[in-house]
C-alpha positions in Angstrom: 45.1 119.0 142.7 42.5 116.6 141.1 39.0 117.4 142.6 36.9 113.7 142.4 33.1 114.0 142.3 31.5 110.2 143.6 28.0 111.1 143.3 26.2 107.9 146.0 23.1 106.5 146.9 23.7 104.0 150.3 21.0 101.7 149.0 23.7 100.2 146.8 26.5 97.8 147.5 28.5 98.4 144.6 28.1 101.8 146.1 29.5 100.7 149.5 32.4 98.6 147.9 33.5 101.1 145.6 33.3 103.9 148.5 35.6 101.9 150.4 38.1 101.2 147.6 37.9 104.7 145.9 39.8 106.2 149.4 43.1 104.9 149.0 43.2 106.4 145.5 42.3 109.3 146.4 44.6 109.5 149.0 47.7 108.3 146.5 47.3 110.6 144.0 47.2 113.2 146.3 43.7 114.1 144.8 41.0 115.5 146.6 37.3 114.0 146.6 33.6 115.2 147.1 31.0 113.2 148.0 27.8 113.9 146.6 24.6 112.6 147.8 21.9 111.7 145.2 18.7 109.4 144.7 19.3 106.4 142.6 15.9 105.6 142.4 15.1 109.5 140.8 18.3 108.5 138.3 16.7 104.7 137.1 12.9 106.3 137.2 14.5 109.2 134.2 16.9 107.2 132.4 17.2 103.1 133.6 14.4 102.0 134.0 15.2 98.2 133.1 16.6 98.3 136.8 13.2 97.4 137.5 12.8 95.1 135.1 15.7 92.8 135.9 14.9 92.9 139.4 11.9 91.0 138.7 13.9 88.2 137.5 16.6 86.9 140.7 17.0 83.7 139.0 18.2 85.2 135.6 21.8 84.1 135.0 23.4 87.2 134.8 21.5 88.7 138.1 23.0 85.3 139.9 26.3 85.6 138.6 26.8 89.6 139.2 25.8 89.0 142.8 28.5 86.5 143.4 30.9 88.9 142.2 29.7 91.3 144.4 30.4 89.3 147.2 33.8 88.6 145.7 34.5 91.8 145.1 33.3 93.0 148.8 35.8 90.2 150.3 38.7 90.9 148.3 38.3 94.7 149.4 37.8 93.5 153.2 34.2 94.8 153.2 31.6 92.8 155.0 28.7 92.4 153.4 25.9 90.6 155.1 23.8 91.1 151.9 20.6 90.8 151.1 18.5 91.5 154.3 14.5 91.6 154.7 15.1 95.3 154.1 16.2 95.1 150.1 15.6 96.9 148.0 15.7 100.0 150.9 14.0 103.3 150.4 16.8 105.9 150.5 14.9 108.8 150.5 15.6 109.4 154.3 19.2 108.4 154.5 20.1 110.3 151.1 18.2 113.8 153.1 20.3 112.9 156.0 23.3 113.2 153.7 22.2 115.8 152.3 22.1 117.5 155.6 25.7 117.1 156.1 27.0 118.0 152.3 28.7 120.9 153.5 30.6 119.4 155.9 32.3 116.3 153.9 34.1 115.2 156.7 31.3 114.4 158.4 29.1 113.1 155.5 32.2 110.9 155.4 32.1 109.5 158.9 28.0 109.0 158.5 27.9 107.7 155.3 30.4 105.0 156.5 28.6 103.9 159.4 25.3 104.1 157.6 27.1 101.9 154.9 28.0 99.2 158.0 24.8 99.1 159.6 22.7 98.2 156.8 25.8 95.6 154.9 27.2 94.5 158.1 24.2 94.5 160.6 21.3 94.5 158.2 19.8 97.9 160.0 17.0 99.6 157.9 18.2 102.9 156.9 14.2 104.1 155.8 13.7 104.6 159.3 14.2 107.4 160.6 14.6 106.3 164.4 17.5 103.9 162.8 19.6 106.9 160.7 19.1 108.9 164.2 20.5 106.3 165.9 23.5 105.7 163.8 24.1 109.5 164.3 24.3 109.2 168.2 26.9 106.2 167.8 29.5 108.5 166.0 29.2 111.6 168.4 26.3 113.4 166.6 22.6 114.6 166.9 20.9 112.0 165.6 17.3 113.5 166.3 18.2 117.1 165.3 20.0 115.5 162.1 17.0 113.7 160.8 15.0 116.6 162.1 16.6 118.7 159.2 15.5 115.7 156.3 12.0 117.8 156.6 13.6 120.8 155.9 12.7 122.4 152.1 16.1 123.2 151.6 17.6 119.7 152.6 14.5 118.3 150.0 15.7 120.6 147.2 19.2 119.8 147.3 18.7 116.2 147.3 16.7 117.1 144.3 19.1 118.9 142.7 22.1 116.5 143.0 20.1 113.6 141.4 19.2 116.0 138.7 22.7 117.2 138.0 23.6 114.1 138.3 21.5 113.0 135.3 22.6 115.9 133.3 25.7 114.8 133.7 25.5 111.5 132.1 24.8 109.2 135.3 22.9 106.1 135.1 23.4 104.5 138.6 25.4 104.5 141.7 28.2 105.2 142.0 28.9 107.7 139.1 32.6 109.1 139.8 33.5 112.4 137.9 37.3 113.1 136.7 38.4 115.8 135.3 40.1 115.2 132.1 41.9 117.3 129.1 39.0 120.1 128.7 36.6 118.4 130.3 35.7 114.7 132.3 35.2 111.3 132.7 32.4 109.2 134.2 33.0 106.1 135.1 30.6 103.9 136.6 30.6 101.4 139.9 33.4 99.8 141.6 35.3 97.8 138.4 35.9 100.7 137.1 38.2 102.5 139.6 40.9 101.4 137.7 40.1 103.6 135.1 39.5 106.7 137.8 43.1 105.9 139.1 44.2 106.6 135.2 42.2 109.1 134.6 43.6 111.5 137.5 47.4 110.5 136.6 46.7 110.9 133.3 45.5 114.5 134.4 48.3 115.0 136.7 50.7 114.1 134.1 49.4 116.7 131.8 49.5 119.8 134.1 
């Protein structure tokens, strides 16, 4: 079985177009995904750092076009994305520790990330307050003040840490950066037009076993 890495940061809707449209992939190769929590912000401060600078410039041509295409791409996929709000750019910092928090149990990283994804695309919610991520916790059965309890927790902090990190090691530039395996070693690919490309790459993998 083909074993996915899609390392995420839910401060970015190519991120939250790409999470939705990765799934069915998975799920028809028959491969098996991870989900990986990680800070975009650490990954453009250590190796993009013209993020910033483009930001600066809405107007710019290319910045104009490449959000119309997001919203094209978000339609086409189904994905409602009520996008920008008064909250962008977000600070992730406290959603990505309350990912981190539930790493080791993907299925519910899974089923918080998604709702996390809808409340700040679909109902504009700010997810750098921590009273907000606890409350999107209670709405899908969990602990939403012991959850964001555990974002203070050393541990929780380190591993956030270390996923951006590896991440970076790893080649990553931005969010999401999708790991293959292929031949004796992997693939990146990057964002949500290239999931083609992740589809080949695991039947190209599959093929070769």
């Amino acid at each position: 079985m083909t074993t996915v890495e899609f390392y995420f940061d839910l401060s970015s809707p190519w991120t939250c177009v790409a999470f939705h449209n990765i799934q069915p992939i998975i799920r028809e190769t028959g491969s098996e995904i991870i989900w990986k929590p990680f800070l975009v912000g650490g990954v453009f401060n250590a190796v993009n750092q013209t993020v910033y600078a483009a930001r600066e410039n809405p107007d710019h041509r290319k910045s104009v076009h490449s959000f119309r295409v997001l919203k094209d791409w978000a339609a086409l996929a189904g994905v409602p994305m009520n996008f920008p709000s008064e909250h962008h750019p977000v600070k992730s910092v406290h959603a990505m520790r309350v990912c981190c928090a539930l790493e080791e149990d993907q299925a519910a990283l899974h089923q918080f990330a998604t709702a996390a994804f809808n409340a700040y695309y679909t109902d504009q919610r700010n997810l750098d307050d921590p009273a907000v991520l606890a409350a999107i916790a209670d709405e899908i059965g969990m602990d939403g003040a012991a959850l964001v309890a555990r974002t203070q927790d050393q541990a929780v902090k380190d591993r956030l840490r270390a996923n951006t990190e590896e991440a970076i090691a790893r080649g990553s530039y931005g969010s999401p950066s999708i790991f293959v395996p292929f031949g004796d070693g992997e693939r990146m690919y990057f964002g949500n037009d290239q999931l083609p490309l992740v589809n080949w790459a695991i039947k190209q993998g599959q093929e070769s076993a």
